[in-house]
ZABA-597755 format. One record per residue (C-alpha): x, y, z. Coordinates in nm, 4 decimals. Layout:
+----------+----------+----------+
!        x !        y !        z !
+----------+----------+----------+
!        X !        Y !        Z !
...
+----------+----------+----------+
//
This chain:
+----------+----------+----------+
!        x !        y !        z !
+----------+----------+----------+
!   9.9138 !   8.4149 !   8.7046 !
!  10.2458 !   8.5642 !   8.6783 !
!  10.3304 !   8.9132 !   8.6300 !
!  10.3848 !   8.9508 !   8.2898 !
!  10.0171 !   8.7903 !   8.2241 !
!   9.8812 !   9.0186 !   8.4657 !
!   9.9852 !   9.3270 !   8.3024 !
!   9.9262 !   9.1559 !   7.9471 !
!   9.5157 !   9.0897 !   8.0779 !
!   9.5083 !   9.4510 !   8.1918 !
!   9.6222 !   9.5809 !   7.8621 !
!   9.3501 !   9.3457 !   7.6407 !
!   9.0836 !   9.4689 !   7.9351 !
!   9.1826 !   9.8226 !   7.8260 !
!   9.0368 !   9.7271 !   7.4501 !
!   8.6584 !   9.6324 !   7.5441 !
!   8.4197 !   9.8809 !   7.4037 !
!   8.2292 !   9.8728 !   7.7203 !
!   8.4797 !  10.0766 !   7.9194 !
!   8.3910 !  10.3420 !   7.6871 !
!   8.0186 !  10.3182 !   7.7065 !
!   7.9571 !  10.6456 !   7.9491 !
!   7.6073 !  10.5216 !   8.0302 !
!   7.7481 !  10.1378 !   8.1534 !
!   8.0730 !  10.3029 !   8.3516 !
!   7.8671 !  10.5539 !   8.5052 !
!   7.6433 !  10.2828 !   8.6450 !
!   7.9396 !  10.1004 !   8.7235 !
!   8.0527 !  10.3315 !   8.9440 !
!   7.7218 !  10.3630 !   9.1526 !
!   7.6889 !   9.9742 !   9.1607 !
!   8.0441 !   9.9958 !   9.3362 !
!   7.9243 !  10.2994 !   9.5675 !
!   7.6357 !  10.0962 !   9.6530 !
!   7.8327 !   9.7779 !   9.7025 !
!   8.1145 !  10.0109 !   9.9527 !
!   7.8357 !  10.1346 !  10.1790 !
!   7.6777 !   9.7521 !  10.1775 !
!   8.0264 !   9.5500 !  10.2499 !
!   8.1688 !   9.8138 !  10.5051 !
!   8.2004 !   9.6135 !  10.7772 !
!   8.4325 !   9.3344 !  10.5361 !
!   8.6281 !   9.5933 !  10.4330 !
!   8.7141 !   9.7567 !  10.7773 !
!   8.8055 !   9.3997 !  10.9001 !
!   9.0369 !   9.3824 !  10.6183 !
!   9.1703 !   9.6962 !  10.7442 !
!   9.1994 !   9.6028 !  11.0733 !
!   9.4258 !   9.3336 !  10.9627 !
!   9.6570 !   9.5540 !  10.8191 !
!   9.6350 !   9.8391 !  11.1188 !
!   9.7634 !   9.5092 !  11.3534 !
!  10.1027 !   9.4924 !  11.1800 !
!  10.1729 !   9.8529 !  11.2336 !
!  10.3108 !  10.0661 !  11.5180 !
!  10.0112 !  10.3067 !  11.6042 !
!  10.2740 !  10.5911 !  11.6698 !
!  10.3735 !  10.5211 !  11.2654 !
!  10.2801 !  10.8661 !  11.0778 !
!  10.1389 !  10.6038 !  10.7939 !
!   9.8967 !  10.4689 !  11.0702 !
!   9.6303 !  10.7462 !  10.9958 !
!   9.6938 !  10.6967 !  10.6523 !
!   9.6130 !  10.3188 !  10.6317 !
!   9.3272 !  10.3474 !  10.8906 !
!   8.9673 !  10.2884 !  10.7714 !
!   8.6924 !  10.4181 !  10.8902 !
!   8.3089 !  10.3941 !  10.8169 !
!   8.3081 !  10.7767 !  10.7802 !
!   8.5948 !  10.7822 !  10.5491 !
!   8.4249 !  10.4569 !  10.3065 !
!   8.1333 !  10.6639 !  10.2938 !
!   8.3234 !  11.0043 !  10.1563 !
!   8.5244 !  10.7227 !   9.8848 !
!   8.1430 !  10.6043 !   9.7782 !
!   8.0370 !  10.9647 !   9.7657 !
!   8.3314 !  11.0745 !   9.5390 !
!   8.2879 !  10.7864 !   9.3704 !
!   7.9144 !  10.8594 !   9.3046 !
!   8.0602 !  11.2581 !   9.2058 !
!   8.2450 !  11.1271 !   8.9662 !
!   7.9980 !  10.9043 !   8.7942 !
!   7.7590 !  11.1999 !   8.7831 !
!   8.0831 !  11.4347 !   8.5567 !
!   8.0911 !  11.4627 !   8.2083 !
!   8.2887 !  11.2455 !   8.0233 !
!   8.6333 !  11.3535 !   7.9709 !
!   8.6269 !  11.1394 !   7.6432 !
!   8.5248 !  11.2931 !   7.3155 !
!   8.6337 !  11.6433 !   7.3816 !
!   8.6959 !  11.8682 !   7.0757 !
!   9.0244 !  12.0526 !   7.1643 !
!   9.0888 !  12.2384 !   6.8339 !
!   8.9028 !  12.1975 !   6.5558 !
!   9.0201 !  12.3830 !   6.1948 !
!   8.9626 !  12.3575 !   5.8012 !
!   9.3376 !  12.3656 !   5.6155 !
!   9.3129 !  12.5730 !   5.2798 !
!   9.3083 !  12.2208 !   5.0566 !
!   8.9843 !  12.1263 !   5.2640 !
!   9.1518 !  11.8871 !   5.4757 !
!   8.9716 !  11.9181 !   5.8304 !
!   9.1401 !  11.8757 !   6.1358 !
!   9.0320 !  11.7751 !   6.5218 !
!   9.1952 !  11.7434 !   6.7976 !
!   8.9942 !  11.4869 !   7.0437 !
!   9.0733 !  11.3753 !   7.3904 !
!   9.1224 !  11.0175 !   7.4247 !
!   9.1891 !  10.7481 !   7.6973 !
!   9.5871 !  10.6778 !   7.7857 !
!   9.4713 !  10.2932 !   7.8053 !
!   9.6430 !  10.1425 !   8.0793 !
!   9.7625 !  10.3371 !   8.3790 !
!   9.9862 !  10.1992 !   8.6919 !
!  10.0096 !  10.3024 !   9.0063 !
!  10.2779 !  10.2477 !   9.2662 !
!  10.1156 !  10.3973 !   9.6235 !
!  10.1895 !  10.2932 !  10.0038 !
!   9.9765 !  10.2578 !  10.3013 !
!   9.6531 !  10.4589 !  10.1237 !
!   9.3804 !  10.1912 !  10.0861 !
!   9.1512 !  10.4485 !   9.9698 !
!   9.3851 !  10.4929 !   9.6718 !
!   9.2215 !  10.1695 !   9.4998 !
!   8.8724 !  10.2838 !   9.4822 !
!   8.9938 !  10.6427 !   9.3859 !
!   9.2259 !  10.5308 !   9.1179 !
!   8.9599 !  10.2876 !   8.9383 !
!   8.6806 !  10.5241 !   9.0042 !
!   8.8987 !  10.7832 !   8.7688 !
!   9.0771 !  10.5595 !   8.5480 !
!   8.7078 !  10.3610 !   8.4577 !
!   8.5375 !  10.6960 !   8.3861 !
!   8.8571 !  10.7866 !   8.1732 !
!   8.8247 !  10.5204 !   8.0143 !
!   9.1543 !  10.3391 !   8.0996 !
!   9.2233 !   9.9923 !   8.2720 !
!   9.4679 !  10.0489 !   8.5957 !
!   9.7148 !   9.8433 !   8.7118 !
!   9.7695 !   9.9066 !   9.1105 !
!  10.0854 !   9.8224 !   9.3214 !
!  10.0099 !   9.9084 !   9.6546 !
!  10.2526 !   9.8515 !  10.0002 !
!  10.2413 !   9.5880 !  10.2049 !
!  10.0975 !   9.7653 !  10.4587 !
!   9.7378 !   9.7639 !  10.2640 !
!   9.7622 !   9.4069 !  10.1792 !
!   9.4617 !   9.3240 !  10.2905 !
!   9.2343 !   9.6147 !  10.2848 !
!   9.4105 !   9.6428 !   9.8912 !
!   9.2859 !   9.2951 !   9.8274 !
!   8.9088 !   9.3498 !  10.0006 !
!   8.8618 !   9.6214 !   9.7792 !
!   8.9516 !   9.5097 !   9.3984 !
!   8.8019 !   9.1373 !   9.4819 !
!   8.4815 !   9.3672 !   9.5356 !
!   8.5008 !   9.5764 !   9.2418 !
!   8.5938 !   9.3000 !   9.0228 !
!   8.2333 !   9.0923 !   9.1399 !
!   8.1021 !   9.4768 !   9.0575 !
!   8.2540 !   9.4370 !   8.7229 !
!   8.1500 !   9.0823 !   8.6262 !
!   7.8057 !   9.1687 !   8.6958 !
!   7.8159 !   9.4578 !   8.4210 !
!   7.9533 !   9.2165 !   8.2146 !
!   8.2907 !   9.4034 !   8.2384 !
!   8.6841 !   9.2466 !   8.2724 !
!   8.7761 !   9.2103 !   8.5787 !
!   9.1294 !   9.3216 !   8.4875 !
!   8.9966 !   9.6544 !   8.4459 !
!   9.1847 !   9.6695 !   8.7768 !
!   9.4687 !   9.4347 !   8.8439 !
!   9.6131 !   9.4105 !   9.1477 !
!   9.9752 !   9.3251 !   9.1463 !
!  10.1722 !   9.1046 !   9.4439 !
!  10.3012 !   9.3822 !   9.6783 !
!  10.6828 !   9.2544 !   9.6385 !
!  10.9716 !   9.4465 !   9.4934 !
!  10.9908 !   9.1994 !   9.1686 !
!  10.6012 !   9.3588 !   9.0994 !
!  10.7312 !   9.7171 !   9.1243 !
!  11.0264 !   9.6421 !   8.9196 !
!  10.8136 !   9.4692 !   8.6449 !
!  10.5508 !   9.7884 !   8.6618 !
!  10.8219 !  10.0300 !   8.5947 !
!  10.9908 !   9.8627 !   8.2546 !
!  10.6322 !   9.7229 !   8.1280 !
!  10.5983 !   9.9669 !   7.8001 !
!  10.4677 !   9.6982 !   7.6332 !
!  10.1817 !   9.7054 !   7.8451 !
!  10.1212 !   9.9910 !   8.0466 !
!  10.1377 !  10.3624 !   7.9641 !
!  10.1449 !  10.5843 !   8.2148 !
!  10.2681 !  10.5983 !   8.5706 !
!  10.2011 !  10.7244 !   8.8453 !
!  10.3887 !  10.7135 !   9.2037 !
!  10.1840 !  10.8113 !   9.4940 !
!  10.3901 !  10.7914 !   9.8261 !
!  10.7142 !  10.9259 !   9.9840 !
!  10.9925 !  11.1462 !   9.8742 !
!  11.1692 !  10.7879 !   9.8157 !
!  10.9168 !  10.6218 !   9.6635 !
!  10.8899 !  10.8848 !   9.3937 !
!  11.2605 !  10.8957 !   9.3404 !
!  11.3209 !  10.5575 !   9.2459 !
!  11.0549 !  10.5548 !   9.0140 !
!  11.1624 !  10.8619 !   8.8433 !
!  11.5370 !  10.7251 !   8.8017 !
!  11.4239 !  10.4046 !   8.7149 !
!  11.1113 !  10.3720 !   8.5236 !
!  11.1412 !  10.3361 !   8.1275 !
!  10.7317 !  10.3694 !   8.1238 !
!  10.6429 !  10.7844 !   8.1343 !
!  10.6104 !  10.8882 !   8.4732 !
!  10.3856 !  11.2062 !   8.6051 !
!  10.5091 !  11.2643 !   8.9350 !
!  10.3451 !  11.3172 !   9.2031 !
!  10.5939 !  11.5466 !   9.4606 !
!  10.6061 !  11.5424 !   9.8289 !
!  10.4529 !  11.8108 !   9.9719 !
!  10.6706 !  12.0646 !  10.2009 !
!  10.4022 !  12.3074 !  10.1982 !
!  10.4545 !  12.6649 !  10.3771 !
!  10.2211 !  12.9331 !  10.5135 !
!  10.3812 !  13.3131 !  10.5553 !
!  10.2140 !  13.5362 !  10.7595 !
!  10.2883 !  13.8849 !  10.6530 !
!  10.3416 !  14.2149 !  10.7882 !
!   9.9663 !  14.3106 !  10.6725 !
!   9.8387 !  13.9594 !  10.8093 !
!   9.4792 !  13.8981 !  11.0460 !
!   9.6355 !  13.7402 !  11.3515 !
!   9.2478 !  13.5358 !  11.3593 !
!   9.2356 !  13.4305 !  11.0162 !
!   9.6376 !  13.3212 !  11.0225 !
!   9.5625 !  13.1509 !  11.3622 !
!   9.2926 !  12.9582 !  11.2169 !
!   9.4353 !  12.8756 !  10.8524 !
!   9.7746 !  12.7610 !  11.0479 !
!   9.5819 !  12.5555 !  11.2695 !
!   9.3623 !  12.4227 !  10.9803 !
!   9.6584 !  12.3189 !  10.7745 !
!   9.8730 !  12.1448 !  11.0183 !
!   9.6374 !  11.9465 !  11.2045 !
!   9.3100 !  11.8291 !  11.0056 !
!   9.5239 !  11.5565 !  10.8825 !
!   9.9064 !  11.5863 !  10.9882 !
!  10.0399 !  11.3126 !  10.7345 !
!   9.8733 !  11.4297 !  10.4241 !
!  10.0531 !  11.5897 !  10.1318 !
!   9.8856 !  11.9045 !  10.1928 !
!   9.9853 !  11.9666 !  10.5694 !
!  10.1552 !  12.2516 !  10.6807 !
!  10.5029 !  12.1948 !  10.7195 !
!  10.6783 !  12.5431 !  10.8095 !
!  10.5562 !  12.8763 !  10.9157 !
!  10.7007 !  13.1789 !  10.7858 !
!  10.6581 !  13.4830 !  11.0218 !
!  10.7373 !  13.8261 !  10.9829 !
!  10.9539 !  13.9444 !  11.2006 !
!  10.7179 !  14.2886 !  11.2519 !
!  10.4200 !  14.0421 !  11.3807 !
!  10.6643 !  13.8361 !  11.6129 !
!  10.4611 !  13.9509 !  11.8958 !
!  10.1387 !  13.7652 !  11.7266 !
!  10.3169 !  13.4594 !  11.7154 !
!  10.2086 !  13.3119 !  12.0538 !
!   9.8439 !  13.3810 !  11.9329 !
!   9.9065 !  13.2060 !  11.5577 !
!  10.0156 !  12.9110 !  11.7375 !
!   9.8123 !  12.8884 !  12.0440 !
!   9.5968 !  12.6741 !  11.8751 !
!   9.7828 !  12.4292 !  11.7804 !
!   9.9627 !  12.3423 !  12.1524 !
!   9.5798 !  12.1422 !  12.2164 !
!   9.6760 !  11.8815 !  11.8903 !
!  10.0192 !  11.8561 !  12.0555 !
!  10.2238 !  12.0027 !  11.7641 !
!  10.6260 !  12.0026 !  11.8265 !
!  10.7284 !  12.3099 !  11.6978 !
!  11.0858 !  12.3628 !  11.5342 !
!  11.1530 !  12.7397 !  11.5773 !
!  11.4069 !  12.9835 !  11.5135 !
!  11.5770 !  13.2106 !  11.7731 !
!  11.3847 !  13.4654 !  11.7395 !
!  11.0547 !  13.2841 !  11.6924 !
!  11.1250 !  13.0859 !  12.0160 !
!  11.2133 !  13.4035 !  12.2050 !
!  10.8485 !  13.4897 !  12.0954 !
!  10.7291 !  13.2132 !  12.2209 !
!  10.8961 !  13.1181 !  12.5377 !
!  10.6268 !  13.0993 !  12.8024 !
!  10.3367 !  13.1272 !  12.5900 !
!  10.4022 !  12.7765 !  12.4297 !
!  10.4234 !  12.4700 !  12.6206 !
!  10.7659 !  12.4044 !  12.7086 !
!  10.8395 !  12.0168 !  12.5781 !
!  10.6659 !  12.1105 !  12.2607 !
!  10.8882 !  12.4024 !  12.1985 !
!  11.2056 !  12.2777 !  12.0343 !
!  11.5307 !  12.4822 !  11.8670 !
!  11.5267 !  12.4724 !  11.4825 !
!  11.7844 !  12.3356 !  11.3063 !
!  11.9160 !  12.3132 !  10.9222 !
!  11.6907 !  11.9297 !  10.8939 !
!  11.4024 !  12.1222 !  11.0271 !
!  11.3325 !  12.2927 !  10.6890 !
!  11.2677 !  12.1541 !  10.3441 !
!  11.1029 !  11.8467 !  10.5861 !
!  10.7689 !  11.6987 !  10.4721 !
!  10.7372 !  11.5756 !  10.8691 !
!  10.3761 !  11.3776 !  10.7801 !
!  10.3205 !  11.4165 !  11.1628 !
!  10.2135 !  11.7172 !  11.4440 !
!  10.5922 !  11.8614 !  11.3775 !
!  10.6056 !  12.1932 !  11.2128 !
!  10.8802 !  12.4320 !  11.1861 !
!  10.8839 !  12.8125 !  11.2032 !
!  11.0656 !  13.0754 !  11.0713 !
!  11.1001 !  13.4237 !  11.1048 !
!  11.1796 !  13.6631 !  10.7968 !
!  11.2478 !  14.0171 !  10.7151 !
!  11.0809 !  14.0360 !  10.3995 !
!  10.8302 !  13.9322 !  10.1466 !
!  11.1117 !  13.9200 !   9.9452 !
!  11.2999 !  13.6498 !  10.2176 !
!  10.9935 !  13.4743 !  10.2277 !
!  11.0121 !  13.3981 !   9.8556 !
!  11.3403 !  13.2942 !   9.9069 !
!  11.2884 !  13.0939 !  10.1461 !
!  11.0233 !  12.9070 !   9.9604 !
!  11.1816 !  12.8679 !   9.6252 !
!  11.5193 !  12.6956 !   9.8161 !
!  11.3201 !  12.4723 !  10.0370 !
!  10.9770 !  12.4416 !   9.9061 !
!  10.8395 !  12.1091 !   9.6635 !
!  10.6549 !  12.2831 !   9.4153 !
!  10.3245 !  12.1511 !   9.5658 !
!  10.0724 !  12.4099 !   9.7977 !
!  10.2422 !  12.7402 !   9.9436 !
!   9.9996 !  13.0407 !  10.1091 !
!  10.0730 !  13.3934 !  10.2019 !
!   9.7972 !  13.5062 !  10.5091 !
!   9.7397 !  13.9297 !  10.4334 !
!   9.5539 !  14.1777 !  10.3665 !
!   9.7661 !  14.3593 !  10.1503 !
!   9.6029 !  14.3097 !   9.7837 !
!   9.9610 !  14.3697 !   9.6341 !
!  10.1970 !  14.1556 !   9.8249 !
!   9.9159 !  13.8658 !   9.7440 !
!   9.9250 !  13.9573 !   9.3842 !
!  10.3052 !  13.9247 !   9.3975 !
!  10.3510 !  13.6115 !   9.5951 !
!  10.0792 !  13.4343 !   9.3727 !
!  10.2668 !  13.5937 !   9.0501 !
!  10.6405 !  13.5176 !   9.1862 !
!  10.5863 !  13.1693 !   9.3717 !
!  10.6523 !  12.8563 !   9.2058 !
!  10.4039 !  12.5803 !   9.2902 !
!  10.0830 !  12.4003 !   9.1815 !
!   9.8966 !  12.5507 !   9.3961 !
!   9.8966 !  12.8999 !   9.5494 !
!   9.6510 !  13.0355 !   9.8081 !
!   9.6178 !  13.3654 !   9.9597 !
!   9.4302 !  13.3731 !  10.2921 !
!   9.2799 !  12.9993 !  10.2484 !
!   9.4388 !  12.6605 !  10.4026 !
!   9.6373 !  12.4652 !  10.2194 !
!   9.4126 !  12.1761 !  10.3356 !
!   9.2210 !  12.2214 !  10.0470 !
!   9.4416 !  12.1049 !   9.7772 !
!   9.2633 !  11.7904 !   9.7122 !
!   9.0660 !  11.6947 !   9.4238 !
!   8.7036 !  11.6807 !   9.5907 !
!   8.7860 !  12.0148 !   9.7377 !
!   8.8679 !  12.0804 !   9.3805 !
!   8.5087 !  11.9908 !   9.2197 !
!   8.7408 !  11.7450 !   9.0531 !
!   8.5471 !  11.4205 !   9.1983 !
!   8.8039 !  11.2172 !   9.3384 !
!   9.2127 !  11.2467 !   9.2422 !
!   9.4932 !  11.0365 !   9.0809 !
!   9.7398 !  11.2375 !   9.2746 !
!   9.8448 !  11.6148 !   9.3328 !
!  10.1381 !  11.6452 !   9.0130 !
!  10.4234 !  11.8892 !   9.1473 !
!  10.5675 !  11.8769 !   8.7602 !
!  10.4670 !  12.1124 !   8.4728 !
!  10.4452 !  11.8591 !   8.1984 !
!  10.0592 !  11.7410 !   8.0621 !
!   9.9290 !  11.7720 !   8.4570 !
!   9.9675 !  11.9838 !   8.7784 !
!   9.8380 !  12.0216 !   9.0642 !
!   9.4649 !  11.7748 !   9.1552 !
!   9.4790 !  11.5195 !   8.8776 !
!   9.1119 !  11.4470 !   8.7912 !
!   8.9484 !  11.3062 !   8.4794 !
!   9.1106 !  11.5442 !   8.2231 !
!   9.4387 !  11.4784 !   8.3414 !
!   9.4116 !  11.0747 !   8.2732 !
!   9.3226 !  11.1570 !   7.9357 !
!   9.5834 !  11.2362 !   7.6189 !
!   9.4538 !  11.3193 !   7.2637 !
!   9.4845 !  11.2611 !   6.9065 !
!   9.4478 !  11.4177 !   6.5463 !
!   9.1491 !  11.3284 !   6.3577 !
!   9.1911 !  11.4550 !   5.9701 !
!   8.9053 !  11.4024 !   5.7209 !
!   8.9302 !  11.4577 !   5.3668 !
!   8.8386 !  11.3827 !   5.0242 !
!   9.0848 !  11.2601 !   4.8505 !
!   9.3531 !  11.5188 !   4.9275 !
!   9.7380 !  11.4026 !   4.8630 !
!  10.0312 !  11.6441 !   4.9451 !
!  10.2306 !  11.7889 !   4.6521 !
!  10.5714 !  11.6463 !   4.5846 !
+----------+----------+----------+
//
């Protein structure tokens, strides 16, 4: 099937009444929980296909690995987010115009939704899981990386979906070739709404060159300042925490902000992280601080590259400030709109940096880790949106949903 009939199935899919019946997509999703946990071992030798054409030293490499620990936490989020309320139905605003004429505003499905992701095979389930329960058909366009494990997994939701009597283009999986991504990105006939899911360039070229509406999904160059009034154990453990629980997610700490008053705790905020074998881009006066107490071939001068870098790997770089004030700065020129956190105890520089810092999310005292849509009580995510239009920050169900005006009357015409 070419590409154009691919995209033209997905869209009829998007019509059937059934993917609006809460009680058969909520089932849906279980039967495809249950049928994760049952064909784990075919999907990790899928995987392992794809993990043999890649460099294990590749940041991606964590990113495209499948585990049976990590297809269990998809089926449980999967299972979380057939146990939500519907997103579909919702009464946003609701009134009754002087003439009688009543109005409601009701949340509604998008109806077909691409995705253009990399190495993430864990993206597939996520995105269907949301999109089905949202009551949209997806149309996925995932790397070549995940060629494999991106096939294992929508040949076994579409058996899922057969079964329930449900298209199988529900979830289409396109070829993963440029001509796909360039057909994806001018299909408004079809498709409409999409979302990029990968690098800084990935996102780019969709933004400059997609006529279908695009939510964007930002790299994340997320920072952590530890302030004057910070706990050296809970800033030692949150820097730790955010750097290396997964180094190439979105939500990994990319640059440490110190100030220059707690230079002498910098040797104990970082101890921890010399045992994950973190390179560490510093400053003068941040490697001054920690000359001797850091190991020596991780310890590296900083240089202009080193900030506004989403590394996706154990790099981090650190920076010493004067200020609250030069923190903010320092944030708002390099920073991606996407997780930033201030570690103190000082209840009014906290208020301040969440009032004066510009990003989806803002945490005081908590790891940035945690920007994730699980984390969230959102069920699984689409993506974390760094722009301010319809979505931002974790996209869950309500994000994959617009609305429309509902007006009843009686009759009622409008005077000339």
């Amino acid at each position: 099937m070419d590409i154009h009939s691919l995209l033209a199935s997905a869209k009829e899919a998007s019509f059937n009444p059934g993917i609006q019946d809460e009680a058969l997509v909520n089932e849906t999703l279980r039967l495809t929980a249950d049928e994760i946990e049952t064909q784990t071992d075919a999907l990790l030798a899928a995987n392992r296909s794809d993990l043999a054409r890649m460099n294990p030293d590749d940041p991606k490499y964590d990113r495209l690995k499948l585990t049976a620990e990590r297809l269990q936490g998809i089926a449980d989020d999967m299972r979380t987010v057939a146990s939500l309320p519907s997103p579909l139905g919702r009464i946003l605003q609701h009134s009754v115009r002087p003439n009688g004429m009543e109005l409601t505003r009701v949340s509604v499905p998008f109806g077909v939704i691409g995705i253009i992701y990399e190495a993430r095979p864990n993206v597939t389930f996520d995105v269907f899981s949301l999109c089905l329960k949202a009551g949209s058909a997806c149309v996925l366009k995932g790397g070549s990386d995940a060629r494999d494990s991106n096939t294992a997994a929508v040949s076994l939701i579409g058996n899922v979906l057969r079964r329930q009597g449900l298209p199988p283009h529900l979830v289409t999986l396109l070829p993963p070739d440029r001509e796909s991504a360039d057909a994806l990105l001018r299909a408004n006939d079809c498709v409409d709404l999409l979302i990029p899911r990968g690098s800084a360039g990935l996102i780019r070229h969709v933004r400059e060159h997609a006529t279908v509406p695009v939510i964007e999904t930002g790299a994340g160059v997320c920072h952590t300042y530890f302030d004057r009034a910070g706990d050296t154990a809970k800033g030692a453990a949150i820097v730790c925490n955010a750097k290396t629980r997964r180094g190439s997610v979105c939500n990994a700490l990319d640059c440490l902000l110190v100030h220059r008053e707690r230079l002498a705790d910098l040797p104990e905020l970082c101890r921890p992280l010399a045992e994950s074998r973190v390179v560490l881009y510093a400053d003068g006066q941040a490697t001054a601080a920690l000359a001797g107490h850091y190991p020596a071939d991780l310890l590296r001068p900083a240089t202009p590259d080193s900030y506004g870098t989403e590394f996706l790997d154990y790099k981090m770089a650190v920076h010493t400030v004067a200020s609250l004030d030069e923190a903010l700065a320092h944030i708002r020129r390099y920073g991606s709109h996407h997780s930033e956190c201030i570690v103190t105890e000082d209840a009014a520089s906290a208020e301040r940096f969440i009032r004066e810092t510009d990003a989806a999310c803002v945490y005081t005292n908590v790891s940035t880790a945690f920007t994730d849509g699980a984390q969230f009580g959102l069920g699984a995510e689409i993506g974390i949106s760094t722009q301010k239009m319809h979505a931002r920050g974790p996209m869950g169900l309500e994000a994959l949903t617009t609305y429309k005006w509902v007006i009843r009357g009686n009759g009622q015409i409008r005077p000339r």
